[in-house]
VEXKE-221807 format. One record per residue (C-alpha): x, y, z. Coordinates in steps of 0.001 Angstrom, whole numbers, plus 500000, padded with zeros to 6 digits. Example, Ala and Ser with C-alpha at 12.3 -4.5 7.8 and 13.67 -1.06 7.14 Angstrom:
<sites>
512300495500507800 513670498940507140 
</sites>
This chain:
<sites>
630443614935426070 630556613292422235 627290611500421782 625517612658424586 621420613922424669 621422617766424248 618951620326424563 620311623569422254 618526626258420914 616151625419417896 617136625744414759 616534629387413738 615776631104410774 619092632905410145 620821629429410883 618333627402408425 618265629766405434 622419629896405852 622367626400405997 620452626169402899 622485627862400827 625155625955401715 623180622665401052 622439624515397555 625858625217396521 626888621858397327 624312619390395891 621588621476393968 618857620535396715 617048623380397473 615489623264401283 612037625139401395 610617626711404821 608693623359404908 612193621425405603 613007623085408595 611805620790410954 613439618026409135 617057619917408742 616868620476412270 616273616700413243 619497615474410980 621550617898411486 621262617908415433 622428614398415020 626193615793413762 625867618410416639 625846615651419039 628359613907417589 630487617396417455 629750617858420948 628103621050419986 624590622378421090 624485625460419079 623543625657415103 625404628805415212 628946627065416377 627877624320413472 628280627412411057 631182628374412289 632311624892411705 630934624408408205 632454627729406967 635791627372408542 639298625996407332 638187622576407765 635102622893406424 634802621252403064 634926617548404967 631893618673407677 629818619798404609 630278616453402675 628655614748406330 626049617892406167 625135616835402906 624760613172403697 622866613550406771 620226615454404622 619972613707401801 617305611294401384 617966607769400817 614560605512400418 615638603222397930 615011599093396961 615143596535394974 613229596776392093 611617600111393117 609134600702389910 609395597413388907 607724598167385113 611508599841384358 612792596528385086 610516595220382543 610493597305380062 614041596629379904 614161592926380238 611284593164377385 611786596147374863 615796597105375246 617365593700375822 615673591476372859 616708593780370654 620458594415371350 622799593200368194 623830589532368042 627165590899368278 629068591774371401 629989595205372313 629937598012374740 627034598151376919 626872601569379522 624101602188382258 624080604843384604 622423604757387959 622701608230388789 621747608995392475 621813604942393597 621658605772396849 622610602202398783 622987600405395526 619483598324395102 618564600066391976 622044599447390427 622059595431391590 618563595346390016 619571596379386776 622801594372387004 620412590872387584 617833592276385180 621173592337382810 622128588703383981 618949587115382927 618181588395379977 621712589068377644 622994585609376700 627089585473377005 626574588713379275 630348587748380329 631851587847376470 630065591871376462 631986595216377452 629180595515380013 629475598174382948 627327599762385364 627988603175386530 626493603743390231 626683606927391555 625780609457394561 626733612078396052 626335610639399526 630072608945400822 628012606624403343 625230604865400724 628332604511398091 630337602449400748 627503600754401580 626088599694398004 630099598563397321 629631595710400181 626932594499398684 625405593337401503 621684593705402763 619652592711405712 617822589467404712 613805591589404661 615085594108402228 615364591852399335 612021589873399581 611477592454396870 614270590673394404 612172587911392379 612509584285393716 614418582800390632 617015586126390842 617025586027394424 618002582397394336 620725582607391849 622324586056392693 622083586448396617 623867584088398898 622996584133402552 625784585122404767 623674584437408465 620373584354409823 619584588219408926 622247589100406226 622536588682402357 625580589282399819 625105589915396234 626990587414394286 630077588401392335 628424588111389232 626519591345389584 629049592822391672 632006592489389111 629126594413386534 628892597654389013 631163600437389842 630201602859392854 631897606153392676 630915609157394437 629511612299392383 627932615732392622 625401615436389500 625762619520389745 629640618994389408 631990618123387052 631451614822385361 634630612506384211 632776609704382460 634332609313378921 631578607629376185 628142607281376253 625445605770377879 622747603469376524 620337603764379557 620495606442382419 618359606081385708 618029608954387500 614932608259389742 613117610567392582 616472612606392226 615427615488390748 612314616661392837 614623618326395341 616266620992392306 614561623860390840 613176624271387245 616606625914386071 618605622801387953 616443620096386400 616466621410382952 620556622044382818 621011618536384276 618130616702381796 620040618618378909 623305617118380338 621592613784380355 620690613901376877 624066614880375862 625490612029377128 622944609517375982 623605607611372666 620803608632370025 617695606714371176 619366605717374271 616603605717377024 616285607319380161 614288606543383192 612681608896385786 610755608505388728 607312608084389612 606144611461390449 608758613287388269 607894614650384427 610000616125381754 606948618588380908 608173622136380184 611370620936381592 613028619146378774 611985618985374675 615159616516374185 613410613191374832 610779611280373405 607969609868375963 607570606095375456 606330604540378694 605224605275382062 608344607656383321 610165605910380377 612129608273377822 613942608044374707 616499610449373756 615499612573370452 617159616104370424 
</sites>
């Protein structure tokens, strides 16, 4: 029965390393040894919900005719997703306190990409970090670009709606003027930052149909799950589609040392393109 407590063979080795390549092919994340135990928890979630207690049958599944749509919920169930508001807050600052003062008087395009925004708290921080410190923000060409490759965290950064403890994290005087309460445990972004994001599901490995350029890209505690080759084709990508000193932000244990030679290092995880 769908749903119900099961007790199938473990997760072997044959299984896992088949598995991985999969993973690989689809999203660039590349599963050590040391992930088996954790590919085995997630993934035995869908095998309960496919009424399934084999990882074998879940292979035969994934690399069937209707595959394609059971390895888009493969990839989401092992993709990692710790994300909130104003995660690394000195990005938010350096923006609200280097980029923003010294935008032109005159109103034009503005582009920021969060790229891997998992459930959409990065993206809504930089939208009220946008808010509060570009006067006329409305009479701008101002858009923020959220994307992930995981269906479920893009739906659910589009609602814009967050239990009440995650965003005790969002400053008082943002919090106040850019959250409403919608009951007792439950908070909406307002539709000021909404109307400033759009989610959109992407593979950052894929094909990418953004026309223009950015000013600022985010890609933070994304890249640790690719390889050297992975990280320096998709930093090289990044600086492509940067404007010339547009700035790009990492994570916290992430470095562009012997990976990229494009970008200039001016703050903690903090980049400028060069190259």
């Amino acid at each position: 029965m769908t749903g119900a407590p099961l007790t199938g063979a473990p997760l072997s080795r044959e299984d896992f390393l088949a598995i991985s390549r999969m993973v690989r092919d689809a999203s660039g994340i590349v599963l050590t040894d040391v992930k088996r135990d954790l590919v085995n928890g997630r993934l035995r979630r869908r095998l309960r919900m496919l009424g399934i207690d084999s990882f074998s049958e879940y292979r035969e599944i994934l690399e069937g005719p209707d595959g394609a749509e059971e390895r888009v919920h493969m990839v989401n169930a092992i993709t990692t997703n710790l994300t909130s508001f104003f995660r690394e807050h000195h990005h938010f600052d350096f923006m609200r306190t280097q980029i923003l003062p010294k935008l032109p008087n005159k109103r034009q395009r503005l582009r920021i990409w969060s790229a891997g925004c998992s459930t959409g708290e990065e993206a809504y921080s930089v939208a009220m970090t946008l808010r509060h410190g570009v006067r006329d923000l409305n009479e701008w060409d101002a858009k923020i670009l959220a994307t992930d490759i995981d269906t479920e965290v893009i739906r659910t950064g589009a609602a814009g709606r967050y239990p009440l403890e995650r965003t005790a994290q969002i400053p008082a005087e943002l919090r106040q003027k850019y959250t409403q309460r919608i009951d007792d445990d439950l908070v909406e972004m307002s539709e000021e930052v909404r109307s400033l994001i759009a989610f959109r599901q992407l593979n950052l490995l894929g094909a990418w149909p953004m026309q223009g350029s950015f000013d600022m890209i985010l890609c933070r505690n994304v890249v640790i799950y690719f390889d050297k080759a992975t990280k320096q084709r998709l930093f090289d990508r990044f600086a492509e589609i940067l404007k010339p000193d547009g700035y790009l932000f990492i994570g916290h244990s992430e470095s562009l040392h012997k990976i990229s030679d494009r970008f200039v290092h001016v703050g903690r995880t903090i980049h400028r393109r060069g190259k």
